[in-house]
N, C-alpha and C positions, 0 to 999 in steps of 0.2 A: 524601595526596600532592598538592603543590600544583605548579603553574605560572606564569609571570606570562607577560602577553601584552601585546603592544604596539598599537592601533589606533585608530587618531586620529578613527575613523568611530563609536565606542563614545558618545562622551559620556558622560551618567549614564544611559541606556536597557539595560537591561540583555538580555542575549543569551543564550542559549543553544545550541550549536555541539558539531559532531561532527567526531572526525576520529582516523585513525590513526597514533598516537606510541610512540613505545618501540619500534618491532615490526621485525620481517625486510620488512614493506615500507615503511615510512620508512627503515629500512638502506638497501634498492634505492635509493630517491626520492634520499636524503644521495648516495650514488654516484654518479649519474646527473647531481650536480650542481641537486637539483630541492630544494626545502627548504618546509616547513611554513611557511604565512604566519601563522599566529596563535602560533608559538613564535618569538617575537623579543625584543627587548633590554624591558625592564622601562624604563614611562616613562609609562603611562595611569592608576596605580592601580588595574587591572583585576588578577584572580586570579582563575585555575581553579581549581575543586574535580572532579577526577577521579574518575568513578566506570566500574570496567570492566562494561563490558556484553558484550566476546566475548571467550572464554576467557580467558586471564590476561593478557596481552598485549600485546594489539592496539586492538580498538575499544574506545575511553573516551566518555563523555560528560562533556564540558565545562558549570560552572555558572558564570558570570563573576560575581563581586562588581565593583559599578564603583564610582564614587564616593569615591576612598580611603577602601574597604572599607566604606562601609555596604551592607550588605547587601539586594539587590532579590528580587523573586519574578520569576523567567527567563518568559517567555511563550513557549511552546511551539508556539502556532498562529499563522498569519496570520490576520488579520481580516478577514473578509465581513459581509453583513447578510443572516443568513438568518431574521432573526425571524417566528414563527409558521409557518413553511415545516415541514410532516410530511415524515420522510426514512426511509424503509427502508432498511437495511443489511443483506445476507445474510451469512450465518459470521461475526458480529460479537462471537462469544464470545472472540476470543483473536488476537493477530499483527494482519496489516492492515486484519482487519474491526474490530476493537475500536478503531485508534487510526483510524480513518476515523471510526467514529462518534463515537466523542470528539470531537473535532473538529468535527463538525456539530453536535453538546449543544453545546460551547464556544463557536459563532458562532449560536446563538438559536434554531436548528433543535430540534423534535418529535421526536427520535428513537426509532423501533423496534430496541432490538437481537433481529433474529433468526438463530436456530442450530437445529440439530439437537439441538445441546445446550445444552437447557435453562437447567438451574442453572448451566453458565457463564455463560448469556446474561443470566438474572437478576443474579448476582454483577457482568456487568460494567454494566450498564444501574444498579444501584443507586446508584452513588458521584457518577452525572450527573442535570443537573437535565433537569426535560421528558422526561425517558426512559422505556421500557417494555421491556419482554420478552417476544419469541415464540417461541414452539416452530416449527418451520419446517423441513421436511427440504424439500429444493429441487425433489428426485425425484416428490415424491407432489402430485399435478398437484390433486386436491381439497384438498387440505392446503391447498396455494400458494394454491388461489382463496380456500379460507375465509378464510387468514389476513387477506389484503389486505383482504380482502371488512371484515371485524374492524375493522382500522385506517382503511380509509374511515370508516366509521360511526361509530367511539367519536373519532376524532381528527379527522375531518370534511375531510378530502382525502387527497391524495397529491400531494405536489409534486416531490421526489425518489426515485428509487431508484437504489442502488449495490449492483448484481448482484457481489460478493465469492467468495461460496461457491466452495470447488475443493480439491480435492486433484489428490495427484498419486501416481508407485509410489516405493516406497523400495528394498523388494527385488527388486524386478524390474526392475533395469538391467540390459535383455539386449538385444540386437539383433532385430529383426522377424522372427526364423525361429523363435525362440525366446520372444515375447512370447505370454503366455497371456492366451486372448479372455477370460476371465473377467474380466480385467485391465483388459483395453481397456475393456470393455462398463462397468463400473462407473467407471471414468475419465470416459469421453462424456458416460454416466448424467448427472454431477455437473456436469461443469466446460459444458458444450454445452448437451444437454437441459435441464437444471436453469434454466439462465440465459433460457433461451426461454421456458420454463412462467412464472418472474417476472415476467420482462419482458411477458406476452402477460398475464396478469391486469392489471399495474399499468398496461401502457397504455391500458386501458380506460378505467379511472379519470382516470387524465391525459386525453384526449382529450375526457372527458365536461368538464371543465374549461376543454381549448383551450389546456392548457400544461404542461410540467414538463421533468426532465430524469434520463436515464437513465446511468448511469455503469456500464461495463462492465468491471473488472479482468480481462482480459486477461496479456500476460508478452509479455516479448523474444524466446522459443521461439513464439509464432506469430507472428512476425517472419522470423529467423532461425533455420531450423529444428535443435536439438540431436541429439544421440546418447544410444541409450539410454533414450529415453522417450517413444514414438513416437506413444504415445496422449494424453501430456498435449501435446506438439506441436502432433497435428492436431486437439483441441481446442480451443486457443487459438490456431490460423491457425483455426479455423471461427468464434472469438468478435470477430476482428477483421473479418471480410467477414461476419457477421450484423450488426456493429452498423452499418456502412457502410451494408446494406437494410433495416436499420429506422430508420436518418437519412433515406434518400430517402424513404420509407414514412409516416415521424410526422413530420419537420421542419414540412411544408406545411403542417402541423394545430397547431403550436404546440410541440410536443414533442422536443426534442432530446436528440439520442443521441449519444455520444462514449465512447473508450474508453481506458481506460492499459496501459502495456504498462510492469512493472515489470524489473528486472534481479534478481541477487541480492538477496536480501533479508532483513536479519537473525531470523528468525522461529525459534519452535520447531522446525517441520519445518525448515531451515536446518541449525540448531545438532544435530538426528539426522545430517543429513547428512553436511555442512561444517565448521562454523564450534564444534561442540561440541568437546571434548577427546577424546571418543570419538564420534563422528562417523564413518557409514560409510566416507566420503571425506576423511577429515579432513588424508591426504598431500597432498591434490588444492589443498587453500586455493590456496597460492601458485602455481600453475600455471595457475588457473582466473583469479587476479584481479590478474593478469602483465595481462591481454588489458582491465582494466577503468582508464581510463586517472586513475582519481580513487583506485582502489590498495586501495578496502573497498568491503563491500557498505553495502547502501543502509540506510536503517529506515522503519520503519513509518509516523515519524510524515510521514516523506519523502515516500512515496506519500499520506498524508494530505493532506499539502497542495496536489496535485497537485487532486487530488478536491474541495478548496473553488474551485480556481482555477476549475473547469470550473461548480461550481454555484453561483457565483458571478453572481447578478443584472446584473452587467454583461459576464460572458463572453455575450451573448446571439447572438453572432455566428457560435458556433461550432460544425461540427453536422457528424459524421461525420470528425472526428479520432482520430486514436490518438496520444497523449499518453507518450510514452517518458521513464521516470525510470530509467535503469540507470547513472548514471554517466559513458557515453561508452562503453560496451560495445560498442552494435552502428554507432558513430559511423565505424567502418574498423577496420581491421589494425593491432592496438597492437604495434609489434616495432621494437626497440634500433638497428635500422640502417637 
């Protein structure tokens, strides 16, 4: 299935671009009198190759041929200089931990992918250069020291860590009279506790150094608080005001702390949700990303590049943000009048 696209900003650099076509929300946008800027009149020798990434549909990924059609290899990341820089990634087996750490493999960075699991984390750490694989449950507070303890020694620092790891409930969208502790407690466990036991070994290491940078993934729900999920909420409002007092805490020393707060996000848990065909919520799509004013959710490698901007050797200024990739979600009140 092909497209031609129009953009005079193209040159022969080739690009790679996302965007929703075909679907009941480009229908809306066409209505609304709002129209796609990369579906315009043919006149660049640029050509998409569409490949669907959510259900049948909707979100595609765009690969431009530029050049009247010779064909480029699309670059998918921004460019940093994180050469020889060691970078911890937690839950980096799959979704936004795997394409974070890709991403820091990609820009010259050491990368550790660690998970809970394992042989995902091997399978995804194999196909990058510089990379390794840990076993890593976030919860088990000896675990978390050994590991780091591990990666100092064999990799001879720590320069970054991007505290990833979290889940969230799937079947337990209930209201808080109805939320089971066991729920809550194993939620906190991961997304809260979990990120503080990291972060409290790895700034060890940083400090014994006099430098690095801590990346908190965070969400738009401890922003603006949601329904129906009361525990992944209040721990991610607890991972935004933790990371704020461990900027005041480690900046002075060298160490900076920041944090992103994603919006939807095309991931597997997502596509259970949302965005799959059978998807718990799958009626909900259009209703949910009515309120997002760019019409799709985000991707992974979206938030990834969020996460090189901040560990980024010249971001060196910035210490105790929260970094929002949602779209324009939580930007106001998306409504028709």
């Amino acid at each position: 299935m092909l497209f031609a696209v129009r953009n005079p900003h193209l040159g022969i650099q080739p690009q790679r671009v996302y965007a929703p076509i075909w679907s009941t929300f480009y229908e809306r946008w066409k209505l609304n009198g709002r129209s796609m800027p990369i579906l315009q009149d043919i006149g660049s020798c640029a050509v998409v190759h569409v490949r669907f990434l959510w259900g049948s549909s909707s979100l595609v990924k765009l690969t431009l041929e530029t050049s009247c059609g010779n064909k480029k290899e699309a670059s998918t990341h921004m460019k940093v200089n994180l050469d020889h820089q060691v970078a911890l990634v937690t839950g980096a087996a799959r979704g936004i931990g795997k394409a974070i750490a890709e991403a820091l493999a990609a820009n010259g960075a050491r990368v550790v992918f660690a998970d809970v699991d394992f042989a995902g984390a091997q399978e995804a750490a194999s196909g990058q250069p510089n990379s390794v694989a840990k076993l890593m449950d976030v919860t088990n507070a000896s675990q978390v020291e050994a590991v780091v303890g591990e990666v100092v020694d064999q990799l001879g620092g720590l320069e970054i860590l991007v505290n990833n790891a979290g889940i969230n409930t799937q079947h337990h969208r209930v209201t808080i009279e109805e939320f089971p502790v066991e729920e809550w407690n194993r939620i906190l466990e991961v997304d809260l506790t979990g990120l503080y036991l990291v972060s409290r070994a790895s700034a060890k290491a940083m400090l014994a150094r006099g430098s690095g940078r801590i990346i908190n993934i965070a969400s738009v729900a401890g922003l603006v608080p949601l329904r129906l999920q009361s525990a992944f909420v209040a721990a991610k409002a607890g991972v935004v005001n933790l990371t704020k007092s461990m900027a005041l805490e480690l900046g002075p020393r060298g160490v900076l702390v920041n944090a992103i707060a994603p919006g939807s996000i095309l991931t597997d848990g997502t596509k259970k949700l949302f965005y799959g065909e059978d998807g718990l919520f799958a009626e909900k799509v259009q209703q949910m990303l009515a309120h997002v004013p760019l019409g799709r959710p985000g991707t992974p490698e979206e938030v990834a590049h969020a996460v090189l901007f901040l560990a980024a050797p010249e971001s060196s200024y910035i210490n105790g943000h929260v970094l929002v990739v949602d779209g324009g979600w939580t930007a106001g009140y998306m409504r028709e009048f």
